[in-house]
C-alpha positions as a Markdown table, in Angstrom:
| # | Residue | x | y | z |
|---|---|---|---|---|
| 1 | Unk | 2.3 | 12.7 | 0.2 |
| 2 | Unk | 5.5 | 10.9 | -0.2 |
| 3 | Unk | 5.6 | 7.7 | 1.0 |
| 4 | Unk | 9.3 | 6.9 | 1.0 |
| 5 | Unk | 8.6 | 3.8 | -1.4 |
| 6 | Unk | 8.8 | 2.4 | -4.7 |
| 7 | Unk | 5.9 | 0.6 | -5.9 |
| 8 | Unk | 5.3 | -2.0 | -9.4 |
| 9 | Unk | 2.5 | -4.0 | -10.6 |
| 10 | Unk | 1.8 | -7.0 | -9.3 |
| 11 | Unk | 1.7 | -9.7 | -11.5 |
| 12 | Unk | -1.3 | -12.2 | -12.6 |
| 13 | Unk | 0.6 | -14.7 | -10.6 |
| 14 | Unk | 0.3 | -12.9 | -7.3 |
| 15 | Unk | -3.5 | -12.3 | -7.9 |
| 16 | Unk | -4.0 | -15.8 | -8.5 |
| 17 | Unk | -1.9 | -16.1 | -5.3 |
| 18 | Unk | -3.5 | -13.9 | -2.8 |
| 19 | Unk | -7.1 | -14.2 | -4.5 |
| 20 | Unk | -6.9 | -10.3 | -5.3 |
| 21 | Unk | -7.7 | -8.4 | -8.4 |
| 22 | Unk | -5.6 | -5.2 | -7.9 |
| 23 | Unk | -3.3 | -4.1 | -5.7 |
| 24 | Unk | 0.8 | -2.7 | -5.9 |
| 25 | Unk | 4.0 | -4.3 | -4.7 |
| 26 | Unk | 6.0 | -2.1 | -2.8 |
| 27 | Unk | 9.5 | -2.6 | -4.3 |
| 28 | Unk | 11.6 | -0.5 | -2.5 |
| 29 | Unk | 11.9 | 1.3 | 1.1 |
| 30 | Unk | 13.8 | 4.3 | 1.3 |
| 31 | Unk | 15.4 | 4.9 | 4.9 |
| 32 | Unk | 13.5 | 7.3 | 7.1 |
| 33 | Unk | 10.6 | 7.5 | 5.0 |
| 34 | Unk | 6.8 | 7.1 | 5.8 |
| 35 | Unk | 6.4 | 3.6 | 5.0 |
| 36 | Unk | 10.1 | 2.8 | 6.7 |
| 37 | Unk | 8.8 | 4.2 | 9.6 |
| 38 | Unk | 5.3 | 2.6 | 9.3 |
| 39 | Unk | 8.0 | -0.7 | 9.3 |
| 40 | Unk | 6.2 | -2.0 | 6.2 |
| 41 | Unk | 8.6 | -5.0 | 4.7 |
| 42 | Unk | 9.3 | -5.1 | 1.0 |
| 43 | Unk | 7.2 | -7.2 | -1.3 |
| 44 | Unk | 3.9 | -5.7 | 0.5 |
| 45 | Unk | 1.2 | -5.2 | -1.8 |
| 46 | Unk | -1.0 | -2.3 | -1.2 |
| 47 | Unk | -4.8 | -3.6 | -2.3 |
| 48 | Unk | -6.3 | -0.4 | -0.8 |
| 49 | Unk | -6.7 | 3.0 | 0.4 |
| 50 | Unk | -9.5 | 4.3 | 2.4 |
| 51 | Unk | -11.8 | 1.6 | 0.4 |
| 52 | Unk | -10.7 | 2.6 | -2.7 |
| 53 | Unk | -8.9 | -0.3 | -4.9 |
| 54 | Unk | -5.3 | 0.6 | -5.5 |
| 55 | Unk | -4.2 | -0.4 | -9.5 |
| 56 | Unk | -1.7 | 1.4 | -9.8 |
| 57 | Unk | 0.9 | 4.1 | -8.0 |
| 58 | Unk | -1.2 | 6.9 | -9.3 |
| 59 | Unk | -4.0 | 6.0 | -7.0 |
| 60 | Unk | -1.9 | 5.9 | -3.9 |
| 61 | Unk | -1.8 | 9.6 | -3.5 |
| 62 | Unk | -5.8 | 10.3 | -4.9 |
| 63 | Unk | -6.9 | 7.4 | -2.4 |
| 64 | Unk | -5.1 | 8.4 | 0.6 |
| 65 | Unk | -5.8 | 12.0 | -0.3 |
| 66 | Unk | -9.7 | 10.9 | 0.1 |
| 67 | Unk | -9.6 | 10.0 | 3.8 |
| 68 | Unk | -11.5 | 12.0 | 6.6 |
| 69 | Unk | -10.4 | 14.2 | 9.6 |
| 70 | Unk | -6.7 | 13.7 | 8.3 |
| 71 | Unk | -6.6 | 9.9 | 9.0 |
| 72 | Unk | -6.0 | 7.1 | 6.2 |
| 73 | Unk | -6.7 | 3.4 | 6.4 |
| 74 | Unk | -4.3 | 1.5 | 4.2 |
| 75 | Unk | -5.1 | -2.5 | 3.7 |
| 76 | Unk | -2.0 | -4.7 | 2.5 |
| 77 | Unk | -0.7 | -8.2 | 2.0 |
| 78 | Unk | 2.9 | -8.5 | 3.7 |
| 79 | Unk | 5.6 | -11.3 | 1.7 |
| 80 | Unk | 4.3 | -14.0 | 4.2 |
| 81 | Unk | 0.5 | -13.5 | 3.3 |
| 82 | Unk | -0.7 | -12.4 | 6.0 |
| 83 | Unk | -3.2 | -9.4 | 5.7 |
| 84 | Unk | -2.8 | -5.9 | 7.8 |
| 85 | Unk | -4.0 | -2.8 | 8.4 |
| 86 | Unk | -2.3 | 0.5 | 8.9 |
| 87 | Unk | -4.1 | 3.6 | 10.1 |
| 88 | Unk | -2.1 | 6.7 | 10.0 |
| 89 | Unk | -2.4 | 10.2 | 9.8 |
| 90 | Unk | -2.0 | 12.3 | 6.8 |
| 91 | Unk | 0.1 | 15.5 | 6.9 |
């Protein structure tokens, strides 16, 4: 699935931040793709997929690829640190 999105690392001062052990910082929205239309800002971190932890990019596509009856639950923390939940449907 592409997501329209570039992702990093987060750092071990954003864990100690948000009180998270895993999770990816989206870095970059690309116009018109999935997570520009899902209106997701930059500096979100994805912590998980369907339940599944997200530690790095690689498990973006396995953990979203692991969601039933075509639907994917994505948890985040936006820039202001406020926590969210997308449900969307994979193609």
């Amino acid at each position: 699935k592409n997501m329209g999105a570039s992702f990093a690392p987060i750092t071990a001062a954003q864990k100690k931040k948000y009180g998270i052990n895993h999770g990816v910082r989206v870095t970059q929205v690309r116009p018109g793709g999935f997570l520009d239309n899902m209106e997701m800002p930059i500096g979100t971190i994805i912590i998980s997929i369907n339940g599944r932890p997200v530690n790095r990019v690689e498990d973006i596509d396995a953990s979203i690829s692991s969601g039933r009856n075509n639907m994917a639950t994505l948890n985040a923390i936006l820039p202001d640190g406020s926590q969210m939940r997308y449900q969307f449907q994979v193609r």
